[in-house]
Backbone atoms as SQL, in Angstrom:
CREATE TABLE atoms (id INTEGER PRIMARY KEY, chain TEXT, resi INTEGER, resn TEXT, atom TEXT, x REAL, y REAL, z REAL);
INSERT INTO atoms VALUES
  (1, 'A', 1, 'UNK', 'N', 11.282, -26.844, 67.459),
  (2, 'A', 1, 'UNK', 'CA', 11.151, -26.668, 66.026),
  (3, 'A', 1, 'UNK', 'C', 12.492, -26.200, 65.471),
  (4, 'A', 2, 'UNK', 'N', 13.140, -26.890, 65.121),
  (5, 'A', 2, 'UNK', 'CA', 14.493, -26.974, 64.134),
  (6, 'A', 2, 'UNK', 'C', 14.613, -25.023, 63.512),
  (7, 'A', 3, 'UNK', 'N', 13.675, -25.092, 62.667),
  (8, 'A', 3, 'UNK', 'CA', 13.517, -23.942, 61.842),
  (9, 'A', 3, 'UNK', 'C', 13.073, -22.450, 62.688),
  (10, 'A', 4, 'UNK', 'N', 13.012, -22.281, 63.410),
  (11, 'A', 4, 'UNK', 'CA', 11.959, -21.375, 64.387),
  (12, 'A', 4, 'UNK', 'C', 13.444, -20.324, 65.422),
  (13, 'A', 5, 'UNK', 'N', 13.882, -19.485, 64.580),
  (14, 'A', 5, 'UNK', 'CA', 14.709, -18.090, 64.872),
  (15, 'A', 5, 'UNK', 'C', 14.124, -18.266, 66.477),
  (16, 'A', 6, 'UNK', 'N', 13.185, -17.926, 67.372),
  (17, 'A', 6, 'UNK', 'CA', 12.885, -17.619, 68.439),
  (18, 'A', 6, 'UNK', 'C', 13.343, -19.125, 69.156),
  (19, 'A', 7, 'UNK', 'N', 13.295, -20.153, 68.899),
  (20, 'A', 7, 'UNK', 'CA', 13.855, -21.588, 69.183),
  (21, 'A', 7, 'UNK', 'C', 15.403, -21.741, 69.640),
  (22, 'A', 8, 'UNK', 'N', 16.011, -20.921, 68.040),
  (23, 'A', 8, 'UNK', 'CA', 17.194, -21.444, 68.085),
  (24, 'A', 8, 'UNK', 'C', 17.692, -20.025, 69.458),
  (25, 'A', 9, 'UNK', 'N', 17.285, -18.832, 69.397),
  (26, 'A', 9, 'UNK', 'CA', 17.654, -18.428, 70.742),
  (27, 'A', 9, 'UNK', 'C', 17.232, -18.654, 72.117),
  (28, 'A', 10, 'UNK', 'N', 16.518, -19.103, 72.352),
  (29, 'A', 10, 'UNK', 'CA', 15.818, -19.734, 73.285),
  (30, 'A', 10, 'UNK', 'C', 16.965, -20.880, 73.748),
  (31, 'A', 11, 'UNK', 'N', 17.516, -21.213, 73.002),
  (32, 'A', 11, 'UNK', 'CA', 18.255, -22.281, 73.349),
  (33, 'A', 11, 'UNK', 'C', 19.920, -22.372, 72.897),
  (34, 'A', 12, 'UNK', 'N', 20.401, -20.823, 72.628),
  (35, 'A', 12, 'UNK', 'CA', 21.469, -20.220, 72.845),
  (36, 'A', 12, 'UNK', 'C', 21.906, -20.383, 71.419),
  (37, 'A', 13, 'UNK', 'N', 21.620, -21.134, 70.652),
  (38, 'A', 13, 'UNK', 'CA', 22.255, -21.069, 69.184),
  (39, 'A', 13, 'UNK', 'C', 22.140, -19.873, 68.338),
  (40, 'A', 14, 'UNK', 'N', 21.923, -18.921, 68.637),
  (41, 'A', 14, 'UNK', 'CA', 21.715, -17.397, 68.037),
  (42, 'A', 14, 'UNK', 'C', 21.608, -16.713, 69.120),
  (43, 'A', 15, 'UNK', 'N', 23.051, -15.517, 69.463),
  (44, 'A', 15, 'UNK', 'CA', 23.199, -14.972, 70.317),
  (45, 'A', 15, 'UNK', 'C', 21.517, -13.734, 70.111),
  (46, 'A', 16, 'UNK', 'N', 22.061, -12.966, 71.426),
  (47, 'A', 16, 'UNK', 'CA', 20.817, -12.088, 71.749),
  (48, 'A', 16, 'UNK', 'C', 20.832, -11.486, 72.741),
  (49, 'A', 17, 'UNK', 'N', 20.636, -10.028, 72.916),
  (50, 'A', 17, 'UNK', 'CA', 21.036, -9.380, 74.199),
  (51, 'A', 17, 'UNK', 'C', 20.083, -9.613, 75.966),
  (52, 'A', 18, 'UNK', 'N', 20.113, -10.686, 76.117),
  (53, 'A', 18, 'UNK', 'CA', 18.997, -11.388, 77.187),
  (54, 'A', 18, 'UNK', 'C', 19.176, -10.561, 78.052),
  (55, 'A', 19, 'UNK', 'N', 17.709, -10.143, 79.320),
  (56, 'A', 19, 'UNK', 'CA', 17.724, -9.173, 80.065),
  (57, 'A', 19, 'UNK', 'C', 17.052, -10.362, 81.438),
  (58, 'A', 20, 'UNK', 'N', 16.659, -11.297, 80.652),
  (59, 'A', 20, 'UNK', 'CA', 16.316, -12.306, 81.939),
  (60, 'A', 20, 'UNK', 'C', 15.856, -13.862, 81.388),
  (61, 'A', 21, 'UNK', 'N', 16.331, -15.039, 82.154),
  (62, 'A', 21, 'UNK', 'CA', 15.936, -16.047, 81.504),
  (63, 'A', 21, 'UNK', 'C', 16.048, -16.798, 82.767),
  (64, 'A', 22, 'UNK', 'N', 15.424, -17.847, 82.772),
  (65, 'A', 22, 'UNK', 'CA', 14.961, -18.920, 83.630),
  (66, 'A', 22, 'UNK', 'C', 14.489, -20.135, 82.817),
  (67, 'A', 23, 'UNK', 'N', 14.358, -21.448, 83.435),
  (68, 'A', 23, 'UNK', 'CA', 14.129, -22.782, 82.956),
  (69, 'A', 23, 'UNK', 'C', 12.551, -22.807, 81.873),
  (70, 'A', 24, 'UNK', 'N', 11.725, -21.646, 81.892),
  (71, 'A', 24, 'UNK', 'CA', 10.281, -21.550, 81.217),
  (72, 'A', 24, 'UNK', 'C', 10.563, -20.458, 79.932),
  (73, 'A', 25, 'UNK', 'N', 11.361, -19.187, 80.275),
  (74, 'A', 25, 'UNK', 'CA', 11.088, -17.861, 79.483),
  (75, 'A', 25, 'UNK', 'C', 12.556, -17.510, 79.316),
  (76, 'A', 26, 'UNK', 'N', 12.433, -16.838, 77.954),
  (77, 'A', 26, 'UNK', 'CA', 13.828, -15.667, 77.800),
  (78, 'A', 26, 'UNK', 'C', 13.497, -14.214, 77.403),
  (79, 'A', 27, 'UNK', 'N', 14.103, -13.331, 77.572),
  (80, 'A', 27, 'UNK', 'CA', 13.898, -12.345, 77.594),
  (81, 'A', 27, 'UNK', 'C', 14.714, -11.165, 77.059),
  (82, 'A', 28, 'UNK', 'N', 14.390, -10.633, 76.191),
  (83, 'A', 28, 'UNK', 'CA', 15.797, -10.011, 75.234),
  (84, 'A', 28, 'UNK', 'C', 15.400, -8.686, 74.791),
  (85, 'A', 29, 'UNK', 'N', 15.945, -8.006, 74.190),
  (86, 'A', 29, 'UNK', 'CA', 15.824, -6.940, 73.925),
  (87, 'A', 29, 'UNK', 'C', 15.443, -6.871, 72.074),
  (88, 'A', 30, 'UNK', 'N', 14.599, -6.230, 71.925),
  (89, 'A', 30, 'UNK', 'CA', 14.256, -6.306, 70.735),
  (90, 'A', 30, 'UNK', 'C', 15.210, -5.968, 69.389),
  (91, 'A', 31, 'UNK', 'N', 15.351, -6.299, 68.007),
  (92, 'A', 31, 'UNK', 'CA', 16.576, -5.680, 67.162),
  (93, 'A', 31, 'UNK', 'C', 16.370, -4.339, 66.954),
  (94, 'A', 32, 'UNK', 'N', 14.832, -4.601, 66.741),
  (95, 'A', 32, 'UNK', 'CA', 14.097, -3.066, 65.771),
  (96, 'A', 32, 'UNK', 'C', 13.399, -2.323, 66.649),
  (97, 'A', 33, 'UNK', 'N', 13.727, -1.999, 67.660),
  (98, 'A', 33, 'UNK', 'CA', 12.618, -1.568, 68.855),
  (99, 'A', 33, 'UNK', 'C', 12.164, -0.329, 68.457),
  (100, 'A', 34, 'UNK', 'N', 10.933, -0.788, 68.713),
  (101, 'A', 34, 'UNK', 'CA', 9.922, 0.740, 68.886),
  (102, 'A', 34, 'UNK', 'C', 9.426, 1.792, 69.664),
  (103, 'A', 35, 'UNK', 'N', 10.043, 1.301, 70.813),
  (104, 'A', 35, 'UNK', 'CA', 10.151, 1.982, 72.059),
  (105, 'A', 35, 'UNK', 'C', 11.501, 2.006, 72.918),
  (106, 'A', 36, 'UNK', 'N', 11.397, 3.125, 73.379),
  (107, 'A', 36, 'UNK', 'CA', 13.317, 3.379, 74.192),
  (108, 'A', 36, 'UNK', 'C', 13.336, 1.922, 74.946),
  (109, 'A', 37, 'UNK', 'N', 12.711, 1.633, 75.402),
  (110, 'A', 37, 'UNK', 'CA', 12.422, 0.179, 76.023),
  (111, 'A', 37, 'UNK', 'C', 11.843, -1.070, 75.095),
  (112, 'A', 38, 'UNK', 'N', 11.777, -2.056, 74.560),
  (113, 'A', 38, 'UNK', 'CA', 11.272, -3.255, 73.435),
  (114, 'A', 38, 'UNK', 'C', 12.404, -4.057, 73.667),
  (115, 'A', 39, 'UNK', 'N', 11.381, -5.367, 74.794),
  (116, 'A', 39, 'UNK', 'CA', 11.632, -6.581, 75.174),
  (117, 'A', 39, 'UNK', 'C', 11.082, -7.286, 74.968),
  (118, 'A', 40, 'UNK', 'N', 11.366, -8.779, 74.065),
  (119, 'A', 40, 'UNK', 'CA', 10.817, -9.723, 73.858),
  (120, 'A', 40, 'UNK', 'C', 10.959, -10.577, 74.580),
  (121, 'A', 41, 'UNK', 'N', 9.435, -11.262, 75.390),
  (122, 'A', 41, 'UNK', 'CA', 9.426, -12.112, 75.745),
  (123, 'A', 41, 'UNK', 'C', 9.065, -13.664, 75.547),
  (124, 'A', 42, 'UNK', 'N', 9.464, -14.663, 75.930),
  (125, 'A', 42, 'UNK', 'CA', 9.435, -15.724, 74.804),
  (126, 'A', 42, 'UNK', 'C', 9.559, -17.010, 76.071),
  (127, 'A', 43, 'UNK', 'N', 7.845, -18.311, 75.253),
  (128, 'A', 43, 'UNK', 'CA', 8.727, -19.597, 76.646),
  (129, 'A', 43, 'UNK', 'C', 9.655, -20.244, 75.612),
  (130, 'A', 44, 'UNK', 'N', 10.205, -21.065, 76.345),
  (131, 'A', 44, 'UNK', 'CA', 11.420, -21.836, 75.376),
  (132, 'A', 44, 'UNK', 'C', 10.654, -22.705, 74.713),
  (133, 'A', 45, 'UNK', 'N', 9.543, -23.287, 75.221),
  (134, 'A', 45, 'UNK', 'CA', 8.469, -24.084, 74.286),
  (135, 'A', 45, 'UNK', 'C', 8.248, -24.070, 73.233),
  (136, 'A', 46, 'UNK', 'N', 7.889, -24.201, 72.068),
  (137, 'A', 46, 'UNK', 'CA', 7.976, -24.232, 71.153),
  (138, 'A', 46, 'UNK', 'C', 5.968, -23.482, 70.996),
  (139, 'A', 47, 'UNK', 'N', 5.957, -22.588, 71.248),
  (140, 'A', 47, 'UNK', 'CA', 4.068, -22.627, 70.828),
  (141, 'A', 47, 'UNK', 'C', 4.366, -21.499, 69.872),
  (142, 'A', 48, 'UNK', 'N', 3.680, -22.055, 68.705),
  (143, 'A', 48, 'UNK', 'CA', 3.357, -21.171, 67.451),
  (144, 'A', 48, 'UNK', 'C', 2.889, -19.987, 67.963),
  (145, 'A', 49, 'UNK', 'N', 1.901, -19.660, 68.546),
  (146, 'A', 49, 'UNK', 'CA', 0.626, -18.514, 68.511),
  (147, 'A', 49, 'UNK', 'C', 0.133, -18.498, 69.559),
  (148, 'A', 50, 'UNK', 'N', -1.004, -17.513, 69.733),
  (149, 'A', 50, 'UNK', 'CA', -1.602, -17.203, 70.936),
  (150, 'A', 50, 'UNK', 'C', -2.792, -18.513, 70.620),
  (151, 'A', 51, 'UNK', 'N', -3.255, -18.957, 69.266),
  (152, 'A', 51, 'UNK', 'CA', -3.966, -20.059, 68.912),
  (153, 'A', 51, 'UNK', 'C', -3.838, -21.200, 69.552),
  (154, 'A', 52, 'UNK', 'N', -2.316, -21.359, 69.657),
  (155, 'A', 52, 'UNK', 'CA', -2.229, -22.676, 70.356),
  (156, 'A', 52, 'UNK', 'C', -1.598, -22.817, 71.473),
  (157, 'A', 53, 'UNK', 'N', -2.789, -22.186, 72.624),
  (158, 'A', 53, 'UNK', 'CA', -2.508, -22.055, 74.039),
  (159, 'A', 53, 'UNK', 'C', -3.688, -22.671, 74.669),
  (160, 'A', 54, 'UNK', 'N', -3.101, -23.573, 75.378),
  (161, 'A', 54, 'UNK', 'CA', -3.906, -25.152, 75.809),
  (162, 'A', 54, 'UNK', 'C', -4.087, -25.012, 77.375),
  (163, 'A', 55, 'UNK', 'N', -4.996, -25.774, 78.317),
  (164, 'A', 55, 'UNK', 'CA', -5.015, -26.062, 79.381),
  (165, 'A', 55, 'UNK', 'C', -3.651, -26.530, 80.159),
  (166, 'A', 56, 'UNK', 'N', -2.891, -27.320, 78.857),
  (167, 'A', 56, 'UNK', 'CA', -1.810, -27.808, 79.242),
  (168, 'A', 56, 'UNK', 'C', -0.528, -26.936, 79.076),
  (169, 'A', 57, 'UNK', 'N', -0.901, -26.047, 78.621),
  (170, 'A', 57, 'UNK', 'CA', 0.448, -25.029, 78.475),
  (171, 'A', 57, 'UNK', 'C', 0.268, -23.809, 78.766),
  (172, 'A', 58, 'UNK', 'N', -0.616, -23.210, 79.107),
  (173, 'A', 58, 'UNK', 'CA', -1.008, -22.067, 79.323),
  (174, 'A', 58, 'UNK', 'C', -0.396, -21.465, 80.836),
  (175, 'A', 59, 'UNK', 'N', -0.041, -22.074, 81.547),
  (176, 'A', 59, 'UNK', 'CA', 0.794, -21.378, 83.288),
  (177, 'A', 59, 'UNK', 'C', 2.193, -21.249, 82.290),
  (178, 'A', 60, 'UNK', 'N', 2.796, -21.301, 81.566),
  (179, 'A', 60, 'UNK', 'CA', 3.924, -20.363, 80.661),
  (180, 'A', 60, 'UNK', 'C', 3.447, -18.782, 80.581),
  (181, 'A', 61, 'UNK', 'N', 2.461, -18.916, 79.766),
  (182, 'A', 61, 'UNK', 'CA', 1.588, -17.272, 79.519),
  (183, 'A', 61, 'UNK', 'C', 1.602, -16.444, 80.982),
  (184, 'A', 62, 'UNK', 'N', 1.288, -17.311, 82.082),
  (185, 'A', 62, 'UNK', 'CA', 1.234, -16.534, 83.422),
  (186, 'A', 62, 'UNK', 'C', 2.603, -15.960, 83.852),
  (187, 'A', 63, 'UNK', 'N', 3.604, -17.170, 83.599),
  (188, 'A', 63, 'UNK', 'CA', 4.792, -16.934, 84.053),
  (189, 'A', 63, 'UNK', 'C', 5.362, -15.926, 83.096),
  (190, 'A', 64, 'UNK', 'N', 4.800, -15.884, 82.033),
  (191, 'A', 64, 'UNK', 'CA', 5.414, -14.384, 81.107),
  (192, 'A', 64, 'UNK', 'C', 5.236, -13.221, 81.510),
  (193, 'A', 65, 'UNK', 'N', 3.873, -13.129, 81.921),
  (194, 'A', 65, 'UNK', 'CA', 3.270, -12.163, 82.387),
  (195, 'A', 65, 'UNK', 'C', 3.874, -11.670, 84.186),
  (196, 'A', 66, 'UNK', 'N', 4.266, -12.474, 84.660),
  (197, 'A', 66, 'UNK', 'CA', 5.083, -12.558, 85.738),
  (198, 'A', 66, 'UNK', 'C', 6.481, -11.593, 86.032),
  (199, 'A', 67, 'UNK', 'N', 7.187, -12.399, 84.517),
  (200, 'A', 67, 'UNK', 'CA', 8.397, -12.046, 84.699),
  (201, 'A', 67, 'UNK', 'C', 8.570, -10.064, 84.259),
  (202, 'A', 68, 'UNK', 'N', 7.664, -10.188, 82.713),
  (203, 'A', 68, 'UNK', 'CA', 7.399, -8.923, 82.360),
  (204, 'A', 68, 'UNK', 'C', 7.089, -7.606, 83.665),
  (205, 'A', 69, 'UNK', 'N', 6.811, -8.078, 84.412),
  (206, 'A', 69, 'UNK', 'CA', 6.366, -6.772, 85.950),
  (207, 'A', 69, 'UNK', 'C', 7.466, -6.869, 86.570),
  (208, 'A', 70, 'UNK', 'N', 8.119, -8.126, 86.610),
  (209, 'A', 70, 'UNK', 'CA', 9.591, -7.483, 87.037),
  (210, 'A', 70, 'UNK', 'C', 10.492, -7.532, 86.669),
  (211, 'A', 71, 'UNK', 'N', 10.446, -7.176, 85.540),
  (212, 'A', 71, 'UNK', 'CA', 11.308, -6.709, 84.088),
  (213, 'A', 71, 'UNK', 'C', 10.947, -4.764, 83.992),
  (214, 'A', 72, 'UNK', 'N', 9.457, -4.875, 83.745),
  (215, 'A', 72, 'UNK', 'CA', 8.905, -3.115, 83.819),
  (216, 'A', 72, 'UNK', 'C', 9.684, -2.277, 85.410),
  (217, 'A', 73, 'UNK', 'N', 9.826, -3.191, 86.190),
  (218, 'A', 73, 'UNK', 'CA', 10.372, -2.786, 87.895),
  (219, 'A', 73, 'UNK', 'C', 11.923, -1.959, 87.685),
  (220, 'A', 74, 'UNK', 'N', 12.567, -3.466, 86.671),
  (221, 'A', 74, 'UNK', 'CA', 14.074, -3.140, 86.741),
  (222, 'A', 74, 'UNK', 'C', 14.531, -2.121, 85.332),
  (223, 'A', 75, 'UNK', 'N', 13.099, -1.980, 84.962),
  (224, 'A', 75, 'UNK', 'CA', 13.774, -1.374, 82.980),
  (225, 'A', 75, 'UNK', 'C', 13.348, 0.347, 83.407),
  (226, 'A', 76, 'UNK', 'N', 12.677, 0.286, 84.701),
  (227, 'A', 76, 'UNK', 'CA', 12.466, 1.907, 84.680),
  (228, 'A', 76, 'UNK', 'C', 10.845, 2.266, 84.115),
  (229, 'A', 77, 'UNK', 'N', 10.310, 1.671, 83.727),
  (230, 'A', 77, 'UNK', 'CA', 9.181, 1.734, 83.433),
  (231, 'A', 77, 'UNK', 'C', 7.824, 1.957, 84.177),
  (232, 'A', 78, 'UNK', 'N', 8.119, 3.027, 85.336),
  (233, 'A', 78, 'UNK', 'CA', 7.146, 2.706, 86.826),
  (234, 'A', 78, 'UNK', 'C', 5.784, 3.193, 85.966),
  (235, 'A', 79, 'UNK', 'N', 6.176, 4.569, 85.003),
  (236, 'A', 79, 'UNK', 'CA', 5.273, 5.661, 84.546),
  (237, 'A', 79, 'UNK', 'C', 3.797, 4.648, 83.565),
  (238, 'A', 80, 'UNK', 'N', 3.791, 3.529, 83.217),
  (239, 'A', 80, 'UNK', 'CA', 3.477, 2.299, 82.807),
  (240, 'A', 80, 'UNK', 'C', 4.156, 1.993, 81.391),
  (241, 'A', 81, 'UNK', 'N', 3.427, 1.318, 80.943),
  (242, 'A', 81, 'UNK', 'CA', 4.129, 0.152, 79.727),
  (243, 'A', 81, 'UNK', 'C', 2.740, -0.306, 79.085),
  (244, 'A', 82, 'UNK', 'N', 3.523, -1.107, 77.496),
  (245, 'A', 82, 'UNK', 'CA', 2.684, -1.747, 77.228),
  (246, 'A', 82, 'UNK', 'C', 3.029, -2.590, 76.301),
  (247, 'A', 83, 'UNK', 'N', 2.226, -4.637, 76.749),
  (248, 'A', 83, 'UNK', 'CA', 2.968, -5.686, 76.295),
  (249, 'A', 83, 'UNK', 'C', 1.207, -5.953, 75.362),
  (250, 'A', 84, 'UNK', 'N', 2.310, -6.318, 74.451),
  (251, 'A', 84, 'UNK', 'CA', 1.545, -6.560, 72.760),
  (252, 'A', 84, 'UNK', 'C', 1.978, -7.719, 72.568),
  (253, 'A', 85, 'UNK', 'N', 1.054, -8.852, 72.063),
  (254, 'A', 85, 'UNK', 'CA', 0.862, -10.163, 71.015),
  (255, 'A', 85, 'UNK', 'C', 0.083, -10.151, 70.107),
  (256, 'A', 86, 'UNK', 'N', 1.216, -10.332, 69.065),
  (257, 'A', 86, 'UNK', 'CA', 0.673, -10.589, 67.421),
  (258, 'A', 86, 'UNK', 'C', 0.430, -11.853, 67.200),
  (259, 'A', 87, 'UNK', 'N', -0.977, -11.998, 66.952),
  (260, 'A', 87, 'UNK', 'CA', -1.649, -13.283, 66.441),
  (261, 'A', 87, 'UNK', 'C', -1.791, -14.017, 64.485),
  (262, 'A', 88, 'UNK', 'N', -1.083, -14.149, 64.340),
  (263, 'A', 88, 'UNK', 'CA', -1.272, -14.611, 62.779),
  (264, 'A', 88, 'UNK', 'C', -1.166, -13.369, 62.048),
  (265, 'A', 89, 'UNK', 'N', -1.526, -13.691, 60.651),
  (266, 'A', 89, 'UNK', 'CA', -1.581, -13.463, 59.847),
  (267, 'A', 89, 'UNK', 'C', -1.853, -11.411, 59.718),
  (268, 'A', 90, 'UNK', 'N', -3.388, -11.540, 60.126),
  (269, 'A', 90, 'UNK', 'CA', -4.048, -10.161, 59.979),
  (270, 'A', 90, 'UNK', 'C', -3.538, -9.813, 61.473),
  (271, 'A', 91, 'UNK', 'N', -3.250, -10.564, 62.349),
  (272, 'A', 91, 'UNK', 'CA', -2.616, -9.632, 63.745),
  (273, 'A', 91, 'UNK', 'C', -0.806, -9.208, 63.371),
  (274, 'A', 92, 'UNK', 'N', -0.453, -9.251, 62.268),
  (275, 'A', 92, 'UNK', 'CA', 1.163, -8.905, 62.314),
  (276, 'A', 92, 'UNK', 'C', 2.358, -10.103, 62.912),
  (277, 'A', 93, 'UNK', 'N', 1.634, -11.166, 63.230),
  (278, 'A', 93, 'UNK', 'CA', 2.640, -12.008, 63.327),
  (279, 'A', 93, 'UNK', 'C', 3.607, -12.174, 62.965),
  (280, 'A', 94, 'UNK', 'N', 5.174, -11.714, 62.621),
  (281, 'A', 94, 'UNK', 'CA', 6.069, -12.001, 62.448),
  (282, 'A', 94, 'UNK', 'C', 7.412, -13.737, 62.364),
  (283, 'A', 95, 'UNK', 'N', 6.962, -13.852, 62.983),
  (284, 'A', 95, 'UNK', 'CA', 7.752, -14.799, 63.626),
  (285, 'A', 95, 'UNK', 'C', 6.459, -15.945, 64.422),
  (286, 'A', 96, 'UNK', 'N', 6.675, -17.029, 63.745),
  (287, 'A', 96, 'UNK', 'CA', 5.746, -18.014, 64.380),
  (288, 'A', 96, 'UNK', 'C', 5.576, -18.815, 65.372),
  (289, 'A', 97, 'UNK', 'N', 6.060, -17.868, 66.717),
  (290, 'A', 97, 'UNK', 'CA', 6.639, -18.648, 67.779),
  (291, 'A', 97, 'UNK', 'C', 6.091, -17.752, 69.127),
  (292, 'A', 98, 'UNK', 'N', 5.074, -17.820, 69.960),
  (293, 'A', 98, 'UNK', 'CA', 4.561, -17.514, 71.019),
  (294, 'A', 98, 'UNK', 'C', 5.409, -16.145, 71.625),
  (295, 'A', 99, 'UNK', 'N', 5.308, -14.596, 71.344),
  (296, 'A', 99, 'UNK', 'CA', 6.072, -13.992, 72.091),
  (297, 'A', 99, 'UNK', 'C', 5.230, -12.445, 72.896),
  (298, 'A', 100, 'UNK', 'N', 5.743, -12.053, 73.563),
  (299, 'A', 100, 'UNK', 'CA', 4.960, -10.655, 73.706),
  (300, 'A', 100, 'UNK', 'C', 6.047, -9.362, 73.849),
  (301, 'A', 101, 'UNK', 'N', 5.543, -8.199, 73.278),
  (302, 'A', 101, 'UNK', 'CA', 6.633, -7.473, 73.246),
  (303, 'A', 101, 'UNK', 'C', 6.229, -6.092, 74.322),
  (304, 'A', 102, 'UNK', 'N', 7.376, -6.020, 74.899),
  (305, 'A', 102, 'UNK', 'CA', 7.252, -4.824, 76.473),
  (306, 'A', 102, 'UNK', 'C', 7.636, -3.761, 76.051),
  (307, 'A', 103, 'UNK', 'N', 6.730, -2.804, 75.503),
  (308, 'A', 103, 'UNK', 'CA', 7.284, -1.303, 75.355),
  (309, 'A', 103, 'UNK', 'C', 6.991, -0.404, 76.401),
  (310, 'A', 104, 'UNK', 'N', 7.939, 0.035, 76.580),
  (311, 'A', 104, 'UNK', 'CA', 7.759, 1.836, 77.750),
  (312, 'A', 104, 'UNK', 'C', 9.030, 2.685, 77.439),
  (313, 'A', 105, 'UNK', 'N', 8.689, 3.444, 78.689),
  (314, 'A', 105, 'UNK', 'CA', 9.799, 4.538, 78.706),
  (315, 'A', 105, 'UNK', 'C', 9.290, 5.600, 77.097),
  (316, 'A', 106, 'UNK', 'N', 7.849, 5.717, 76.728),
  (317, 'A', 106, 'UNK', 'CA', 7.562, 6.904, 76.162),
  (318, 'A', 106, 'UNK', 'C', 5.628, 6.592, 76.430),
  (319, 'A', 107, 'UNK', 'N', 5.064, 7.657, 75.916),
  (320, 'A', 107, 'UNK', 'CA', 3.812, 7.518, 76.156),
  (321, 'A', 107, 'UNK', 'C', 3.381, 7.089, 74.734),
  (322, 'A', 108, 'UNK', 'N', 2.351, 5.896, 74.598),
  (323, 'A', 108, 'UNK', 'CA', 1.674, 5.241, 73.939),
  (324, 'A', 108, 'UNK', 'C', 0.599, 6.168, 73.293),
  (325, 'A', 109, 'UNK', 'N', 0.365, 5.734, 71.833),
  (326, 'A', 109, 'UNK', 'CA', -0.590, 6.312, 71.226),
  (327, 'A', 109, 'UNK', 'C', -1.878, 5.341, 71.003),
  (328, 'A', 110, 'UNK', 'N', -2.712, 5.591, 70.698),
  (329, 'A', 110, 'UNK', 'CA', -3.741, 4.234, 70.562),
  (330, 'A', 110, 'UNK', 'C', -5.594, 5.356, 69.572),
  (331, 'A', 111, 'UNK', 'N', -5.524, 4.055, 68.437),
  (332, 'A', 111, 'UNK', 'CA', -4.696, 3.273, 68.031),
  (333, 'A', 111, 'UNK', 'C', -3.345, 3.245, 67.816),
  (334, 'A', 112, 'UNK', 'N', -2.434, 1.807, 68.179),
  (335, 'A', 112, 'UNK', 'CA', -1.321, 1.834, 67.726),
  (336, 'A', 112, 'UNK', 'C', -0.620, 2.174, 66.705),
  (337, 'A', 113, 'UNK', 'N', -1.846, 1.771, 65.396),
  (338, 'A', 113, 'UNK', 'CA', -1.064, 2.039, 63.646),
  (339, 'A', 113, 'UNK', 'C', -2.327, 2.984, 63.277),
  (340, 'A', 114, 'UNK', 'N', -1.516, 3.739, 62.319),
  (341, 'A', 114, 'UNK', 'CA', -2.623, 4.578, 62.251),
  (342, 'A', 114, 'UNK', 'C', -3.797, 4.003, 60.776),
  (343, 'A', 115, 'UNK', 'N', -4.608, 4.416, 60.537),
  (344, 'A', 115, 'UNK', 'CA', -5.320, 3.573, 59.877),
  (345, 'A', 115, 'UNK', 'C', -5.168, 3.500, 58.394),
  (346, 'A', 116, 'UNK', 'N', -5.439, 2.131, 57.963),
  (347, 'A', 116, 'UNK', 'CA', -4.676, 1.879, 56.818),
  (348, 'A', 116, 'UNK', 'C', -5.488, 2.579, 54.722);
């Protein structure tokens, strides 16, 4: 997708501080992080949303989930972590492009936002 910020780094045309990438996923460090740790993870694929995750594309999601544990291994994060996807609209979606974000290195509150 031409237009799609997570695209054009994915595929090096907008630098980004990458912490791991391979031929499926990239992996970067967040701008605005919310945690001493906030890594975005991302496939180079182009998938909008958690909506449009198919039989046929869905071993990406595994391999995210993959790389993220040994990403938490090397970021220091033994004490645990926690990886968040924003779905559309009412989930905070930002950016319309398949990602999950790895926070640690502090202890989590939950609920996350406090109520509106």
């Amino acid at each position: 997708m031409s237009d799609c910020v997570f695209c054009k780094i994915a595929q090096g045309e907008i630098p980004s501080n990458k912490v791991y990438e391979d031929s499926q996923v990239v992996a970067f460090h967040d701008l605005d992080p919310q945690a001493p740790v906030h890594v975005l993870l991302i496939p180079k694929e182009h998938i909008a949303s958690a909506l449009e995750i198919t039989p046929e594309n869905s071993a990406v999601v595994a391999h995210i989930f993959e790389v993220a544990a040994k990403l938490a291994g090397e970021l220091g994060l033994q004490n645990g972590f926690r990886i968040v996807n924003n779905c559309g609209k009412d989930g905070m979606q930002s950016v319309q492009h398949l990602h999950f974000h790895l926070l640690g290195r502090q202890q989590m509150g939950w609920p996350p936002f406090p109520a509106a």
